[in-house]
DOLUMZA-470174 format. One record per residue (C-alpha): residue number from 0; residue in one letter; x, y, z. Coordinates in pm, 1 decimal, always signed. Each point is the difference from the previous one (the first is absolute). Example, Ala and Ser with C-alpha at 12.3 -4.5 7.8 and 13.67 -1.06 7.14 Angstrom:
2
[pt 0 A [+1230.0 -450.0 +780.0]],
[pt 1 S [+137.0 +344.0 -66.0]],
! end
This chain:
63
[pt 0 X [+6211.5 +3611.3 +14466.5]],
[pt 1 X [+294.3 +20.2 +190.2]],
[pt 2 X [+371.8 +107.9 -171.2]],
[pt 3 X [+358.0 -59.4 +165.9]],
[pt 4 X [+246.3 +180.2 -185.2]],
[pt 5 X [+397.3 -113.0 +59.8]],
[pt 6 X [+234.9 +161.1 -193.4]],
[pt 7 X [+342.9 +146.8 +85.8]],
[pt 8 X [+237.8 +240.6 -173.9]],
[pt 9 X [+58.3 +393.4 +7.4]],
[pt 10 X [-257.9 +247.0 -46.2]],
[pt 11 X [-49.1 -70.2 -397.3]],
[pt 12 X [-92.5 -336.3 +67.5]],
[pt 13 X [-245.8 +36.6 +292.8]],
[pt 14 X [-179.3 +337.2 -110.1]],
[pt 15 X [-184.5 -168.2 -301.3]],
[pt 16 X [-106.8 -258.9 +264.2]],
[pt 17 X [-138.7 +223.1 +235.0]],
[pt 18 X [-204.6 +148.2 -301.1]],
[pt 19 X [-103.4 -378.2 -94.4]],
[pt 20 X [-131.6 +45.3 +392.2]],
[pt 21 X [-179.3 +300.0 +34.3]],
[pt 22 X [-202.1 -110.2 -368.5]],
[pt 23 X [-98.4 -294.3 +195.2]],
[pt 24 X [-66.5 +126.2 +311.8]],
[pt 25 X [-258.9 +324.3 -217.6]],
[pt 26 X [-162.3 -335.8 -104.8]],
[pt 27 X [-52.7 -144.1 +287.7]],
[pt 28 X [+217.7 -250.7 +109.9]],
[pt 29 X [+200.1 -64.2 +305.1]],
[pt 30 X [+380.4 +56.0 -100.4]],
[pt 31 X [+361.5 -22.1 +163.3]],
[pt 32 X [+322.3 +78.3 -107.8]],
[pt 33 X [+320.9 -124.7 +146.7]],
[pt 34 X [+313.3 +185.9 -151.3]],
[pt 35 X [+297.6 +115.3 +220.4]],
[pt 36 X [-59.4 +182.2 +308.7]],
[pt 37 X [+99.9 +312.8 -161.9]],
[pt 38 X [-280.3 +24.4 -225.1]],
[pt 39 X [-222.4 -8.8 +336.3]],
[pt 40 X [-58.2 +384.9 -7.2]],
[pt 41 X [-72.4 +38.4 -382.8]],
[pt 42 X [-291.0 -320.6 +51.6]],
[pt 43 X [-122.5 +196.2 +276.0]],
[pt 44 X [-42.7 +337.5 -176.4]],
[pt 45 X [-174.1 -198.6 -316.2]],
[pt 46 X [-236.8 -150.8 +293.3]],
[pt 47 X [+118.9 -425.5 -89.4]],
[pt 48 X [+63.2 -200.4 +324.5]],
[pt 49 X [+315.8 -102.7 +21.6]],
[pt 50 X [+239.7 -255.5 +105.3]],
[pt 51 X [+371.8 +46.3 -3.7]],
[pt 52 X [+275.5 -188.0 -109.9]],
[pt 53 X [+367.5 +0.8 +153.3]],
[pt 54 X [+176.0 +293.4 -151.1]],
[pt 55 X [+296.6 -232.2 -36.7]],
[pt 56 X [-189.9 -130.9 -317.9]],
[pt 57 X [+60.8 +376.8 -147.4]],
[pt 58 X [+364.6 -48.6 +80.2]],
[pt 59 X [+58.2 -289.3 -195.5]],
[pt 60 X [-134.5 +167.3 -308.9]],
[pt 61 X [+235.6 +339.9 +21.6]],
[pt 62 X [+310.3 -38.5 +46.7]],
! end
């Protein structure tokens, strides 16, 4: 089965995501998370493709 994964926030709201991912992907599923583009390095070091969001999403949420 295939999994898209949107979700945007700081790191607190996209790690548990990410960990949602990788359970899927050990079970054999096709998986991608879109989060801000910072979060691009962390999803690469976990080994989840990737898609990123405007960062200007992550500026709206922090003041």
């Amino acid at each position: 089965m295939r999994f898209a994964i949107e979700t945007l926030g700081t790191r607190g709201d996209v790690q548990p995501y990410l960990a949602l991912a990788m359970g899927l992907m050990a079970r054999g599923h096709e998986v991608q998370l879109a989060a801000p583009v910072q979060f691009t390095d962390m999803a690469a070091e976990y080994g989840v493709p990737f898609a990123g969001l405007p960062g200007e999403f992550l500026a709206l949420l922090v003041p």
